[in-house]
N, C-alpha and C positions, 0 to 999 in steps of 0.2 A: 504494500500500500504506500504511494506518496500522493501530498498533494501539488498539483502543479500553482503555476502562477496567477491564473486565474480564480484558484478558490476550488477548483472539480477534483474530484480524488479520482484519479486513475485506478482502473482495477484489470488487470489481468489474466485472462485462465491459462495456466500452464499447459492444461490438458487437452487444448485446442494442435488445431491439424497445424496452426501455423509456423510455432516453434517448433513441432516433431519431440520434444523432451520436456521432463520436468522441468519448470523455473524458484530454486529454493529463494532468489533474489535478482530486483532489478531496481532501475535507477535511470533518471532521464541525466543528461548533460544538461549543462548550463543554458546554450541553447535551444534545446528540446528538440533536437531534432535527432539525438541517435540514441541508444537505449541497448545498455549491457545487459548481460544478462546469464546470471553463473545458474548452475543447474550439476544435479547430484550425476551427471556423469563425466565430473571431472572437466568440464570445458565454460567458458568464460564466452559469447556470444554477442558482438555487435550487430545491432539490429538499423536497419535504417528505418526511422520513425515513418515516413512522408510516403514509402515505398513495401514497407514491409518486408526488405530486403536485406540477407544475411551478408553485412560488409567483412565482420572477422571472426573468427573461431581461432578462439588461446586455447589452448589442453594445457591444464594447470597441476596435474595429475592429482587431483584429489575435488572430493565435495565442496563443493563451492558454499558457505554458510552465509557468504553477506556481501555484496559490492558496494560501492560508492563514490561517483564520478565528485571530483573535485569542482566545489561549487565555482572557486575563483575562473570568470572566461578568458582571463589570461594564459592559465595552465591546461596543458590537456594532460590528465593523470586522472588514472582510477587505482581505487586500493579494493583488493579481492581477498578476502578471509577464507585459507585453504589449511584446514588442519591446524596445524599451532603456528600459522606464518599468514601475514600480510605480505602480501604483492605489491610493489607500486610499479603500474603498467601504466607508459605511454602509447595507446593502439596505434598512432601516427596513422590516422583519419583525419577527412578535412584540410583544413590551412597549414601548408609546411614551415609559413614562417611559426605558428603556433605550434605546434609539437618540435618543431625545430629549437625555438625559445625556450622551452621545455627543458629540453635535452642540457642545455647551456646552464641553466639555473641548476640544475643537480648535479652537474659535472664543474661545476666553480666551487661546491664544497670544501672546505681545508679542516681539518683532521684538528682538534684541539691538541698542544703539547703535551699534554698530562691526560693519560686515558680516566674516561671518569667509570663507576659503577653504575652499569642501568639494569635493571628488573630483565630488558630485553637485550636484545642483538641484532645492530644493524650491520648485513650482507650485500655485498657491493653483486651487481649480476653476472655472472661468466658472459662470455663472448655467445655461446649460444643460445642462452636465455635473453639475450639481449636483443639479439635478432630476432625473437620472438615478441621485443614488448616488456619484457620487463626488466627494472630499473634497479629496483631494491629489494630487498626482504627482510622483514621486520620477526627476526622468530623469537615465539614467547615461548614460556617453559609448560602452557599447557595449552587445550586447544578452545578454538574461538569462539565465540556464536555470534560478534555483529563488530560493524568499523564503522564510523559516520566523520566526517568531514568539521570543521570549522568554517564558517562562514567565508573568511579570508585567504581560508585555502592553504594555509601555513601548519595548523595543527590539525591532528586528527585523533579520537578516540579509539580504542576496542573495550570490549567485555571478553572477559576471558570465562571460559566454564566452572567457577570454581565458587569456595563457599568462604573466601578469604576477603582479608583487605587488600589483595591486588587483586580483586575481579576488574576491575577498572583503571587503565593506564591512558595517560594524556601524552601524545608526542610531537612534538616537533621536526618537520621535513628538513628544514633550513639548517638544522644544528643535527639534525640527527640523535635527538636527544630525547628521553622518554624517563618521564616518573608519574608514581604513585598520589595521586591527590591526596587519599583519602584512610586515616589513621585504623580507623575501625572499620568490620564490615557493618552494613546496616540492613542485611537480610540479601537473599539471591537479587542478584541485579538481571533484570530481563533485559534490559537495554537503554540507551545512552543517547541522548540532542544536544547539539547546541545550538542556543536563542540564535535566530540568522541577525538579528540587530545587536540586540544586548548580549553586554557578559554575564550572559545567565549559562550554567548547564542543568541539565534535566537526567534524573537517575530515577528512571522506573524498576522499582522492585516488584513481588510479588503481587500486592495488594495499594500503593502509594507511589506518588512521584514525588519527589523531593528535590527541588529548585534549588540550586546554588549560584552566589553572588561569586563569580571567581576572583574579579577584584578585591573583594572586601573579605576573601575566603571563609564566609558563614554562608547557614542555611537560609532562604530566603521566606520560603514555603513549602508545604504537603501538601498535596492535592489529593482527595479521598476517592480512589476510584472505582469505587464500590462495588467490584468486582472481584473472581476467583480466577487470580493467575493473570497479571499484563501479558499479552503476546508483542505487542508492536506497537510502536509512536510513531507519530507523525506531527508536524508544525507547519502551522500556515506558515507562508514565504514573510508576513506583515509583522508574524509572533506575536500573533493576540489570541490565536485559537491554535487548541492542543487537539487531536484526538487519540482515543488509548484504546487498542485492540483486546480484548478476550479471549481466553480459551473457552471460557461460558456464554461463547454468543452474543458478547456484547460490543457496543461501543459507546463509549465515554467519551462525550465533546464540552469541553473546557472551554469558557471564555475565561480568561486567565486577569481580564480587570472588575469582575463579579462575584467571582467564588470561590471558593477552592473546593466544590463539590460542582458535579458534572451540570453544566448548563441544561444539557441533555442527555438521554441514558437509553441508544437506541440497543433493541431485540434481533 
């Protein structure tokens, strides 16, 4: 589920003729016009929006659990969650000067003098992995279930599978850098936003979303989402309206300057 820019939530059936395979995640570009799209047999799948036209197929050799096209339209980078490892693939689709610029901005990196300790490890891509598309890899010590982006295109989040205080790591493209926000855990983390305006983040747990001011590193709000088991978030483009998927059938739609219970509570 995303919402696009108009306010429509796009919805998808995987099991249609037109993909031929399951779809576990997808994701529009910046411009909405191409559409990844990772799926449980190991392959990562650009879609041509306008055309319904299959532009590239990555074999990532494992279950794809989550994509995410980098919001900034200066970059062309998606990160694809495969196992206990982020991908950061440039498809080099579209504008050559733009995945050309791309290429440039990752490859100007320089190495801090002193190695520092990160929770992860970032892997530079061999020569034929590269040739494929991919740039980086981000492996963590366990495996994934979801990646999402920063607004600006600089940081990006995971949730990791696990029942600790690193289910949730924050990293940095630019520095190559990754840590831990968050001292305590505060229950299974189902998945992870960030406000596309404010420095807000969004930590959906089981039964609650819990708003973080990142600037001012406290919690801002709970949102009660009166449901059994978060499956999936979504934020309007504006970040005034949240909505929170179910494993119970439901959906929880949040105006976020009204309540911190569900505006609405569709069946």
């Amino acid at each position: 589920m995303t919402l696009s820019g108009d306010g429509l939530v796009v919805v998808l059936d995987g099991l249609g003729s037109l993909f031929q395979h399951r779809n576990d995640s997808l994701t529009l570009c910046p411009t909405d016009c191409t559409l990844p799209a990772g799926s449980d047999d190991g392959t990562v799948r650009f879609w041509e929006v306008s055309t319904a036209r299959c532009m590239k197929t990555l074999p990532v050799g494992g279950v794809v659990k989550s994509v995410a096209w980098n919001p900034n339209p200066t970059v062309c980078l998606v990160a694809v969650c495969v196992e206990q490892s982020v991908l950061l693939v440039n498809p080099c689709l579209g504008d050559k000067l733009l995945y050309g610029a791309t290429d440039q901005v990752l490859e100007s990196y320089v190495p801090p003098e002193e190695e520092r300790v990160q929770p992860v490890q970032w892997v530079t891509a061999t020569s034929e992995e590269h040739s494929r598309g991919i740039r980086l890899t981000v492996q963590h010590s366990k495996a994934l279930k979801q990646v999402t982006w920063h607004g600006k295109g600089d940081y990006f989040a995971t949730v990791v599978a696990d029942n600790s205080n690193m289910q949730v790591l924050i990293h940095q493209t630019s520095k190559r850098w990754s840590q831990n926000p968050f001292r305590k855990s505060k229950g299974l983390v189902q998945c992870v936003l960030f406000h596309p305006i404010r420095p807000y983040f969004f930590v959906a747990t089981q039964r609650y979303v819990r708003v973080y001011n990142l600037l001012k590193q406290e919690l801002t709000k709970k949102l009660m989402a009166n449901c059994k088991w978060v499956s999936s978030m979504a934020i309007h483009p504006a970040g005034d309206n949240v909505i929170c998927g179910s494993y119970d059938s439901k959906l929880a739609w949040f105006d976020l300057d009204l309540s911190t219970r569900p505006y609405q509570l569709l069946r």
